[in-house]
N, C-alpha and C positions, 0 to 999 in steps of 0.2 A: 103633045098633051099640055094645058096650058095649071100655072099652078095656080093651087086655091089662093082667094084674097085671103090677106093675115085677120085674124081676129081681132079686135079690140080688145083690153083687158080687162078684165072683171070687175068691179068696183069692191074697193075694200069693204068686208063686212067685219063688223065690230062687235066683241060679244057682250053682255047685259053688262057686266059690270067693267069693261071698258068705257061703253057708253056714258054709265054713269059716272065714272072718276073725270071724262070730260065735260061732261055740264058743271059737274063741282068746281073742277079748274076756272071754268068759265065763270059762274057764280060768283066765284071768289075773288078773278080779276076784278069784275064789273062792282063788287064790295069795296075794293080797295081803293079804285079808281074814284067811287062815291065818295069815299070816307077823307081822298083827298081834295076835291072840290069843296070840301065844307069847312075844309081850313082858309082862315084869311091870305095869311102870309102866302100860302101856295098861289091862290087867285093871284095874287099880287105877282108875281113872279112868273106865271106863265104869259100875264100880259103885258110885260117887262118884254118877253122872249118875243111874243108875236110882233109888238111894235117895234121889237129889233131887226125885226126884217124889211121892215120898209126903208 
């Protein structure tokens, strides 16, 4: 008798206010990440970084 194929596993479900605490997270990266692009000095120093790899 041959054996069943395995199952795949289920995909994780998230409840309401998990969901939510992860867009905030996310939100608040992409805030931060804003909030550093609009500094000079930063600009300046990340393309310091990029040109240091060439």
């Amino acid at each position: 008798m041959p054996h069943p194929a395995p199952q795949p596993p289920s995909p994780v479900r998230l409840r309401g206010w998990q969901r939510a605490a992860l867009w905030l997270l996310g939100l608040g990266l992409l805030g931060l990440v804003f909030m550093l692009y609009t500094q000079p000095a930063f600009m300046v120093q990340m393309a310091d970084h990029v040109w240091g790899c060439f």
